[in-house]
N, CA, C and O of each residue as an XYZ file, in Angstrom:
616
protein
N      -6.260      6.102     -5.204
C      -6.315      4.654     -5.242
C      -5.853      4.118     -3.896
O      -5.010      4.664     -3.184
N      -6.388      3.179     -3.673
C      -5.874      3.052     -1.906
C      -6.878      1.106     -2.006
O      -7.792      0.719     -2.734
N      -6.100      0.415     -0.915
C      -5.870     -1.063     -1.147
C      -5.965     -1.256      0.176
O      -5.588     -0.394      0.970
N      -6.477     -2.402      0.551
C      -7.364     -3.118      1.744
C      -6.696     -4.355      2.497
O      -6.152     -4.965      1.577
N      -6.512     -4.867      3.367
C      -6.129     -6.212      3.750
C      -7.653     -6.841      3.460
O      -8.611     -6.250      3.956
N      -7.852     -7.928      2.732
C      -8.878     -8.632      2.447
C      -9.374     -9.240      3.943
O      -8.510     -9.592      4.746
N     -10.613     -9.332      4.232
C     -11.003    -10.102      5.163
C     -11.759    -11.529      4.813
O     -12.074    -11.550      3.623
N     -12.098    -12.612      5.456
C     -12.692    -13.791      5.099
C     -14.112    -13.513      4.096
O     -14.488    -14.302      3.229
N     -14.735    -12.310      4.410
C     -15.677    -12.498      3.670
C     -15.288    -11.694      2.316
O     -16.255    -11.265      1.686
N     -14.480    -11.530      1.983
C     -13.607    -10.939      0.372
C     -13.378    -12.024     -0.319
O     -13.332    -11.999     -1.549
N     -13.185    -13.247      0.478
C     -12.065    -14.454     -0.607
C     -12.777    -14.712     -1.498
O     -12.257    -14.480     -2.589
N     -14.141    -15.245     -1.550
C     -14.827    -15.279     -2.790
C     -14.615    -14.647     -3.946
O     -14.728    -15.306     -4.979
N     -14.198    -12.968     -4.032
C     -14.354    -11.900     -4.983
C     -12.635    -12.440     -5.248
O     -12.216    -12.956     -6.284
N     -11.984    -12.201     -4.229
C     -10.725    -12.319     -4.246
C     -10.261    -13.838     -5.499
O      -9.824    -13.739     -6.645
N     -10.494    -14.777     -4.909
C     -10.492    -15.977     -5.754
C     -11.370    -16.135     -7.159
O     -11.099    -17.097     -7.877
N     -12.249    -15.359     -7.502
C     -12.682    -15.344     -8.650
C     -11.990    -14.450     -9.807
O     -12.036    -14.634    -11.023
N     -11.101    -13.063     -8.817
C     -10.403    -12.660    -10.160
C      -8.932    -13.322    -10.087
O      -7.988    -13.018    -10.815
N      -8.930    -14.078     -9.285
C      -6.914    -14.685     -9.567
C      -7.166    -15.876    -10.370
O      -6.261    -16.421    -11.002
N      -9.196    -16.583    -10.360
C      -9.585    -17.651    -11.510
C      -9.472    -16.941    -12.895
O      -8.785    -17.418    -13.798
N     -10.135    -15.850    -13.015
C      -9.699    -14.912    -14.024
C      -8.705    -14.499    -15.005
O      -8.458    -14.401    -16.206
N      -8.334    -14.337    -13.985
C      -6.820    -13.762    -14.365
C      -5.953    -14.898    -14.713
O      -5.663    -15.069    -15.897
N      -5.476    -15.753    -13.734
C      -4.205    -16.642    -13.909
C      -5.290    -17.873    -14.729
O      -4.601    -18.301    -15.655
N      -6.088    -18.289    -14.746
C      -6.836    -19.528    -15.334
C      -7.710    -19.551    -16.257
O      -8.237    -20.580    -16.680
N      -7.953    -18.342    -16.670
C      -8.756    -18.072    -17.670
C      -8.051    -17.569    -18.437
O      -8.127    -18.018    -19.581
N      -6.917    -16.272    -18.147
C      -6.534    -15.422    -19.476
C      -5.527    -15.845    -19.699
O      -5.095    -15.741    -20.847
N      -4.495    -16.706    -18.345
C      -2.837    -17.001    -18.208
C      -2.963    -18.466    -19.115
O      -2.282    -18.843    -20.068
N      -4.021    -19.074    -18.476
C      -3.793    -20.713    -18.157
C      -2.852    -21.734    -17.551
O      -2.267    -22.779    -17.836
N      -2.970    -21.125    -16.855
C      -2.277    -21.651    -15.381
C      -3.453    -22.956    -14.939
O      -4.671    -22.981    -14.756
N      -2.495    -23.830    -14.897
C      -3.533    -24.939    -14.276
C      -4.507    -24.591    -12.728
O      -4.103    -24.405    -11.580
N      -6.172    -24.608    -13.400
C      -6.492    -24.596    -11.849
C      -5.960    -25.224    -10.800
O      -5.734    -24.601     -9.763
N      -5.747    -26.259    -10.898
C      -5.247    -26.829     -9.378
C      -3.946    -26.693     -8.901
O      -3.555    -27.418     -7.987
N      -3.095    -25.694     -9.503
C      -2.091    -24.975     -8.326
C      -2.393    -23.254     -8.750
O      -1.530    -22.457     -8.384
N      -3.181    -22.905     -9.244
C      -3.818    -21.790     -9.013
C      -3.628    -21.325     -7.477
O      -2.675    -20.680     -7.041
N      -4.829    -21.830     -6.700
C      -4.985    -22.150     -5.470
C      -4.635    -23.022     -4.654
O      -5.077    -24.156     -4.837
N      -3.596    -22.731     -3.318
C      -3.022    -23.862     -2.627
C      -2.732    -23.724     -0.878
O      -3.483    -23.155     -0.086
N      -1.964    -24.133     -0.685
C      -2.391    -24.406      0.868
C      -1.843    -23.147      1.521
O      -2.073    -22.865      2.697
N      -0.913    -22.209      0.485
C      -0.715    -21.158      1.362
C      -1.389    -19.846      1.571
O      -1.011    -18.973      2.352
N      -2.979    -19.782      0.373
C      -3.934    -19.060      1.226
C      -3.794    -18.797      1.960
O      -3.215    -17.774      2.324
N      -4.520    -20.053      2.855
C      -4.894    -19.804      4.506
C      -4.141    -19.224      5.060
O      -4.754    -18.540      5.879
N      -3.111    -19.058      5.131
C      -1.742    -18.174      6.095
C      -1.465    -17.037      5.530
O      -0.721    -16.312      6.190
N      -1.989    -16.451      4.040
C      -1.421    -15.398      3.779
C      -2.079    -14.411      4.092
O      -3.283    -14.439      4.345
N      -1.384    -13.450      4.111
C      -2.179    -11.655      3.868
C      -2.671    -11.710      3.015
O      -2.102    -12.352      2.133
N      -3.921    -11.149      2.709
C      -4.006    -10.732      1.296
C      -5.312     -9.574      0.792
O      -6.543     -9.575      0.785
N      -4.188     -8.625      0.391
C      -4.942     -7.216     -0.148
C      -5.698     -7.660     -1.181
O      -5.666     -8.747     -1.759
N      -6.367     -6.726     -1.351
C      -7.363     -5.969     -2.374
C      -7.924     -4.417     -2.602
O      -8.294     -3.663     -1.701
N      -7.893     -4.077     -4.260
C      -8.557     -2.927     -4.497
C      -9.371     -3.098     -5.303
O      -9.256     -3.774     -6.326
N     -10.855     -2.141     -4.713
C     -11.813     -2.112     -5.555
C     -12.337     -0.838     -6.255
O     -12.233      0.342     -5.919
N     -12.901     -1.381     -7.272
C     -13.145      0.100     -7.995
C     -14.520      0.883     -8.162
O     -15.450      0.080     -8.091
N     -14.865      1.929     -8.321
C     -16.110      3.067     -7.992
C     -16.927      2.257     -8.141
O     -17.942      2.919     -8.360
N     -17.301      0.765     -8.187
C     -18.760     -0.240     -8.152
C     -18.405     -0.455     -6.842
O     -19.340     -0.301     -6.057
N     -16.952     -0.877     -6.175
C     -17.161     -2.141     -5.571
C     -16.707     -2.937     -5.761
O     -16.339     -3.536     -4.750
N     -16.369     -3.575     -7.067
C     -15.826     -4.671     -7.077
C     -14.281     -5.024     -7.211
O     -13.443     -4.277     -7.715
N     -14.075     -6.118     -6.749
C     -12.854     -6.245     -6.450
C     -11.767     -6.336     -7.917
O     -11.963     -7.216     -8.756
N     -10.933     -5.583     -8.032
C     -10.155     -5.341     -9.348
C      -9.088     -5.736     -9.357
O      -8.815     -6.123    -10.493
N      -7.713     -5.949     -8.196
C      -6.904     -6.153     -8.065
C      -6.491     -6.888     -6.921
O      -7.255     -6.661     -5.982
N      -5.748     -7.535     -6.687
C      -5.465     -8.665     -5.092
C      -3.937     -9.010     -5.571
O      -3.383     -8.749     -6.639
N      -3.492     -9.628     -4.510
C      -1.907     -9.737     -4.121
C      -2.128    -10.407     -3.183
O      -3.244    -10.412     -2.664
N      -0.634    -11.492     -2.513
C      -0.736    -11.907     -1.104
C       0.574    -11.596     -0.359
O       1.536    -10.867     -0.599
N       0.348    -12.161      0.315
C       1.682    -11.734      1.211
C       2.182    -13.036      2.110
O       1.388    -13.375      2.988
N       3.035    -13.573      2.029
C       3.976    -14.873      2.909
C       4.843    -14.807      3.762
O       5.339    -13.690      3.915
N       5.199    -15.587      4.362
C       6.362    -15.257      5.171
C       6.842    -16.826      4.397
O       5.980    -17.701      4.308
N       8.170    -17.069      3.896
C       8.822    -18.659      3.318
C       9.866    -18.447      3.598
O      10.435    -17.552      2.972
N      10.690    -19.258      4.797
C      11.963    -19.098      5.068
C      12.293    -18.201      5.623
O      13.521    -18.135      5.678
N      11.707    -17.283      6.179
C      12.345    -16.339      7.012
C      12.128    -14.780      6.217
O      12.483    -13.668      6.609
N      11.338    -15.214      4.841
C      11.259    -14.096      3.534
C      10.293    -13.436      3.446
O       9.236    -14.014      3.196
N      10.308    -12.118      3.605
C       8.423    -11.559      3.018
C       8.492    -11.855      1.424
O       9.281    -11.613      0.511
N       7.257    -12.502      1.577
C       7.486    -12.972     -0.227
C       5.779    -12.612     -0.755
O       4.690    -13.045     -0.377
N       6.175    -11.656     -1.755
C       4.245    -11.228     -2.092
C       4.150    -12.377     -3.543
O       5.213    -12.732     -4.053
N       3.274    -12.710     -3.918
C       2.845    -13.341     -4.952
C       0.921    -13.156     -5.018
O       0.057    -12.639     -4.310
N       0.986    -14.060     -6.542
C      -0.696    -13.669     -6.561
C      -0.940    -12.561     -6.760
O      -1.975    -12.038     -6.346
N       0.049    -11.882     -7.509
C      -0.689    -10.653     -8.164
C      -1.545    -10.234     -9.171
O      -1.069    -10.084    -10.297
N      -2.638    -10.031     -8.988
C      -3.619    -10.241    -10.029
C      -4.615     -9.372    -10.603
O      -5.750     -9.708    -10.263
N      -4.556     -8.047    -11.600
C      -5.430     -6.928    -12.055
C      -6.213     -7.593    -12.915
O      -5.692     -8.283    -13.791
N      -7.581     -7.487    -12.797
C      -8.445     -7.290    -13.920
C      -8.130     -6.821    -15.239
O      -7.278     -5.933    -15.217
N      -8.353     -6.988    -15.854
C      -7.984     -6.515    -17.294
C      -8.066     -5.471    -17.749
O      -7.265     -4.835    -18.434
N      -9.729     -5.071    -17.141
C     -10.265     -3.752    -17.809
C      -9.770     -2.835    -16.418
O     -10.287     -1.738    -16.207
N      -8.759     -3.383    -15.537
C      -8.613     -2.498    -14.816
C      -7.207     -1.854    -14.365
O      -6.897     -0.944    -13.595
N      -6.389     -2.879    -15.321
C      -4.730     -2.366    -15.923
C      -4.674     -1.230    -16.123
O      -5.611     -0.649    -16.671
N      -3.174     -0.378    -15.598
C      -2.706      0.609    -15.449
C      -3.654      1.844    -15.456
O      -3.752      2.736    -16.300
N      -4.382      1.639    -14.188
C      -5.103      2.446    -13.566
C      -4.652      2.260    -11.953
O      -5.623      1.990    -11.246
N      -3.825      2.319    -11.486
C      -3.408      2.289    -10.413
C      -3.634      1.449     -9.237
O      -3.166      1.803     -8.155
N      -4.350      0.301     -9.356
C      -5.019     -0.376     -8.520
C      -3.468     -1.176     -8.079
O      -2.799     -0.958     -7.069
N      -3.234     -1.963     -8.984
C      -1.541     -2.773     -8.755
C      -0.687     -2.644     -7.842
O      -0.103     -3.251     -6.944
N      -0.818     -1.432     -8.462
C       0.101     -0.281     -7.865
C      -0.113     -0.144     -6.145
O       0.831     -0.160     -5.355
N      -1.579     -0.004     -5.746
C      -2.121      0.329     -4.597
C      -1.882     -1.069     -3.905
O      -1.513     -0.876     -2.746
N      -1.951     -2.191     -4.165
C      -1.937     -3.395     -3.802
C      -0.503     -3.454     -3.315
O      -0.279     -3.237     -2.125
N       0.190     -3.651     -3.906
C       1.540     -3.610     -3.856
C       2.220     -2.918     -2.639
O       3.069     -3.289     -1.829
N       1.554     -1.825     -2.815
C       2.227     -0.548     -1.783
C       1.255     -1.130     -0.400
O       1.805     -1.078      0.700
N       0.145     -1.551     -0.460
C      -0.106     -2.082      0.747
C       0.381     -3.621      1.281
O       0.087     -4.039      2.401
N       1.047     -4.268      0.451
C       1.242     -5.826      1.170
C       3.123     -4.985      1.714
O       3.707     -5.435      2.700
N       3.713     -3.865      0.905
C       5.015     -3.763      1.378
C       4.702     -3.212      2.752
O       5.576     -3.385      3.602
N       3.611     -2.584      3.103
C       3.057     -2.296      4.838
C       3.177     -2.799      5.860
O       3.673     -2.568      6.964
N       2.225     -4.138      4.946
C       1.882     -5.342      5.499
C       3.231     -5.876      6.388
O       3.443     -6.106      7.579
N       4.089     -5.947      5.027
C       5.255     -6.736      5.407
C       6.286     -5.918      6.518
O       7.031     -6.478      7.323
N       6.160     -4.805      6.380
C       6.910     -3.730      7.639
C       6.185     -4.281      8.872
O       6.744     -4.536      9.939
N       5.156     -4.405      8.667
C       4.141     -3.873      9.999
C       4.427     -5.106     10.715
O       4.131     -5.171     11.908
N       5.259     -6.619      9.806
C       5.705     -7.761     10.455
C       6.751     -8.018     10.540
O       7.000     -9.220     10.627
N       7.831     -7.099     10.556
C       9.056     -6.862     10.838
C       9.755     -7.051      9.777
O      10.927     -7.155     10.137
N       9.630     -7.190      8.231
C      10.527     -7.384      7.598
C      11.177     -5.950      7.084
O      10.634     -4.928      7.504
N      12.123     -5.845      6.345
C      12.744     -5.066      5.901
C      13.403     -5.439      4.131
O      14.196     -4.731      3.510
N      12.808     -6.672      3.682
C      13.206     -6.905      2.233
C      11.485     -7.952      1.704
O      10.678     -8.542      2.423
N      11.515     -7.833      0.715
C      10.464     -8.670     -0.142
C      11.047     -8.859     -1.372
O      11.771     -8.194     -2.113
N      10.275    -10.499     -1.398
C      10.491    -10.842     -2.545
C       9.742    -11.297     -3.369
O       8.665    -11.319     -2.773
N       9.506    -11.864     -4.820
C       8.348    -12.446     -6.027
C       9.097    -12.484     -6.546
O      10.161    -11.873     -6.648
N       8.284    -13.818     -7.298
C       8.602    -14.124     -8.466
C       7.600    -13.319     -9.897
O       6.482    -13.782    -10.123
N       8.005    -12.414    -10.557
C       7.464    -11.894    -11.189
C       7.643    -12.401    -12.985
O       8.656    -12.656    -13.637
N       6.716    -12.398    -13.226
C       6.529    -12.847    -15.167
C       7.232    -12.106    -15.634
O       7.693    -11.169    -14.981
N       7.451    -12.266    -16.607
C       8.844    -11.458    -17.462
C       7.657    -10.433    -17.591
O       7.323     -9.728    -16.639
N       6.962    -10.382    -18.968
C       5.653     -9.529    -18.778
C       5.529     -8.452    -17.857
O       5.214     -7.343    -18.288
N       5.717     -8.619    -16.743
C       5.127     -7.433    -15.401
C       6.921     -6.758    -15.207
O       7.245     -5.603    -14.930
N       7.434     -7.441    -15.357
C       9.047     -6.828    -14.846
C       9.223     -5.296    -15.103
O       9.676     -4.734    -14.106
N       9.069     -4.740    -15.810
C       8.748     -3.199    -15.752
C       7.865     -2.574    -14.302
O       8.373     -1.937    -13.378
N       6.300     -3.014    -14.459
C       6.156     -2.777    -13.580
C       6.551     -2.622    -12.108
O       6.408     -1.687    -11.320
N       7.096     -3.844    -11.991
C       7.948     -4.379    -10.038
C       9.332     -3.130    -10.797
O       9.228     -2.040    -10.237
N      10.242     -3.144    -11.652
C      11.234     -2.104    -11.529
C      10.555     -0.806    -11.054
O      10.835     -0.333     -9.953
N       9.584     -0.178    -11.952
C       8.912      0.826    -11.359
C       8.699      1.294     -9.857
O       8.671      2.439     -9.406
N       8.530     -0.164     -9.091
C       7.858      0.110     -7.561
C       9.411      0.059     -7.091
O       9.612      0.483     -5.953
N      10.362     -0.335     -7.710
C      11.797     -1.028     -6.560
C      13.097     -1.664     -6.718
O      14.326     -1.636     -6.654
N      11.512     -2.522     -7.075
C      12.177     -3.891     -7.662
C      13.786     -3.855     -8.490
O      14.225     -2.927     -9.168
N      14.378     -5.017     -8.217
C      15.104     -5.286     -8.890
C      16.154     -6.829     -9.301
O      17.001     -7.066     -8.440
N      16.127     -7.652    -10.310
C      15.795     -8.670    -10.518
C      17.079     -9.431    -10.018
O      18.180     -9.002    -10.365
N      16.996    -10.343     -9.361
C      17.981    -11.656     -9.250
C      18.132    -12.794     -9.411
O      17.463    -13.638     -8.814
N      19.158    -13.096    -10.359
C      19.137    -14.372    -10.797
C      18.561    -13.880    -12.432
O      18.406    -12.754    -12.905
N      18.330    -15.274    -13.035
C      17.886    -15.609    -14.488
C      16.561    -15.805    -14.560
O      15.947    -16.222    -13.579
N      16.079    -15.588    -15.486
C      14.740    -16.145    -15.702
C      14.551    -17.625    -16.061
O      15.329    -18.355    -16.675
N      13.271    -17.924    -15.510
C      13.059    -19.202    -15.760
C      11.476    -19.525    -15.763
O      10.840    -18.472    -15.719
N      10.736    -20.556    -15.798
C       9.835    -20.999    -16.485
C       8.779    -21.722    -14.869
O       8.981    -22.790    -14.291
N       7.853    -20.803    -14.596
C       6.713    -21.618    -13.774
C       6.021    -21.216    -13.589
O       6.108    -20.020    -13.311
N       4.272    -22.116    -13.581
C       3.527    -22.627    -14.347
C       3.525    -22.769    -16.005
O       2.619    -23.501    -16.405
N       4.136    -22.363    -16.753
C       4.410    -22.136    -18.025
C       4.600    -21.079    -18.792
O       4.255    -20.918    -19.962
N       5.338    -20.147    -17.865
C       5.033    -18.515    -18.027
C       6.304    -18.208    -17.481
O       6.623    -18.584    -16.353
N       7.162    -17.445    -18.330
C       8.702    -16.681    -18.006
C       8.619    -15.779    -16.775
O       8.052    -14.689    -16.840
N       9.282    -16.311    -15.457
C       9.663    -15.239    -14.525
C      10.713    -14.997    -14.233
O      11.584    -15.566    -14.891
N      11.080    -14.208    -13.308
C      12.210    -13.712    -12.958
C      11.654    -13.477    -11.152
O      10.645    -12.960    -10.672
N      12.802    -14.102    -10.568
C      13.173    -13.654     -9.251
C      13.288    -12.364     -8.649
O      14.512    -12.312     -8.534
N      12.761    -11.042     -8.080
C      13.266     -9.985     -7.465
C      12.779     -9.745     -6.083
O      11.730    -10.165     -5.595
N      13.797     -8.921     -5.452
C      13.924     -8.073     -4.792
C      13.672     -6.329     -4.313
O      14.007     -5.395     -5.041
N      13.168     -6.202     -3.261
C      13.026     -4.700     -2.946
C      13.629     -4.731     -1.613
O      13.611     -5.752     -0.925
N      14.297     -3.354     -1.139
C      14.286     -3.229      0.360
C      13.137     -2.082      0.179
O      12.601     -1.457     -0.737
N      13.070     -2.199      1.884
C      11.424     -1.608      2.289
C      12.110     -0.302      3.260
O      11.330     -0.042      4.176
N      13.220      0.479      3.288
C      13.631      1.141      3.684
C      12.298      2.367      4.145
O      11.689      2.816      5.117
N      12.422      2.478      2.562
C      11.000      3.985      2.269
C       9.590      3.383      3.208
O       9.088      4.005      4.144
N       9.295      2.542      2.888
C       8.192      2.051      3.490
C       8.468      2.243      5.194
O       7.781      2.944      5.936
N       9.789      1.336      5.638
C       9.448      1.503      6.813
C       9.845      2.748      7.565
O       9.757      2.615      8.786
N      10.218      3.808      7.185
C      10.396      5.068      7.377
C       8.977      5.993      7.682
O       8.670      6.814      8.546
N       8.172      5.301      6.293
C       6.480      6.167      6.338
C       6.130      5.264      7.548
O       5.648      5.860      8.511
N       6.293      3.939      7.656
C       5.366      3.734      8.576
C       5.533      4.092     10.120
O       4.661      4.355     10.949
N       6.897      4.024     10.252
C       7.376      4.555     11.692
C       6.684      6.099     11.653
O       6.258      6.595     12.696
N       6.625      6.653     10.654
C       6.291      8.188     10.896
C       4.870      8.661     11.440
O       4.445      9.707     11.930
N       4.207      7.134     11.061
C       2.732      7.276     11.300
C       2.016      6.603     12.695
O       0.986      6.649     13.368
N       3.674      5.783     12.589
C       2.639      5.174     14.297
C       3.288      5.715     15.506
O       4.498      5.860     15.681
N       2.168      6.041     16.454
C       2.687      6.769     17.091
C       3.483      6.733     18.561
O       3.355      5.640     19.113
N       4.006      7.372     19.050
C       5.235      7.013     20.372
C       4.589      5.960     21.429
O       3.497      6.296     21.887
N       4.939      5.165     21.712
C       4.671      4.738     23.041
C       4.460      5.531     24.498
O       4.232      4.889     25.524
């Protein structure tokens, strides 16, 4: 399983499964679905043996924070590793721009998952768009260890 930095001509695929996902199955109001921090974000994707795009994530910089949000699997394409692959590429992302911690707000729902990758939760849960999250944290130690290992000396 292996995950992509999306390019301009992805957003289409990209934005039709986070309509999917967060507005169709969540109900999350379309109109903060999508918002002004697109345009500035990273944002992965994995696709599966068609092609099509199955999973997406983004990546921010807010305050000084790598902050991923917009995490979004297909349905029929849950715990098959795609998430997973997404994930592990925006924490890259976020090395490859000097950070060393990330953060999301994750749904109560997924909180297993983000423990799985790292994660680990701060603060209380609380309520936005209409859906229980929780605040966490990862350091990117591991990450930025692989990635120093791979790029090479000056």
């Amino acid at each position: 399983m292996s995950a992509t930095v999306a390019s301009a001509d992805d957003w289409p695929e990209v934005a039709r499964l986070r309509t999917r996902v967060f507005v169709e199955e969540q109900r999350v109001p379309p109109e903060i679905e999508q918002d002004v921090h697109d345009a500035r974000a990273v944002h992965v994707l994995a696709r599966d043996g068609h092609g099509r795009v199955v999973a997406t994530g983004r990546l921010l910089v807010r305050d000084g924070r790598a902050v991923v949000g917009r995490m979004a699997v297909d349905a029929a394409a849950r715990g098959r590793g795609h998430g997973a692959a997404v994930l592990a590429e925006l924490h890259r992302q976020a090395v490859l721009r000097g950070h060393t911690e990330v953060e999301l707000h994750a749904q109560v729902a997924a909180r297993g998952f983000y423990e799985r990758a790292g994660y680990a939760a701060v603060g209380e849960e609380y309520e936005e768009a209409g859906i229980a999250h929780v605040t966490m944290r990862r350091a990117l130690d591991d990450v930025l260890a692989a990635v120093a290992r791979d790029t090479p000396p000056r």
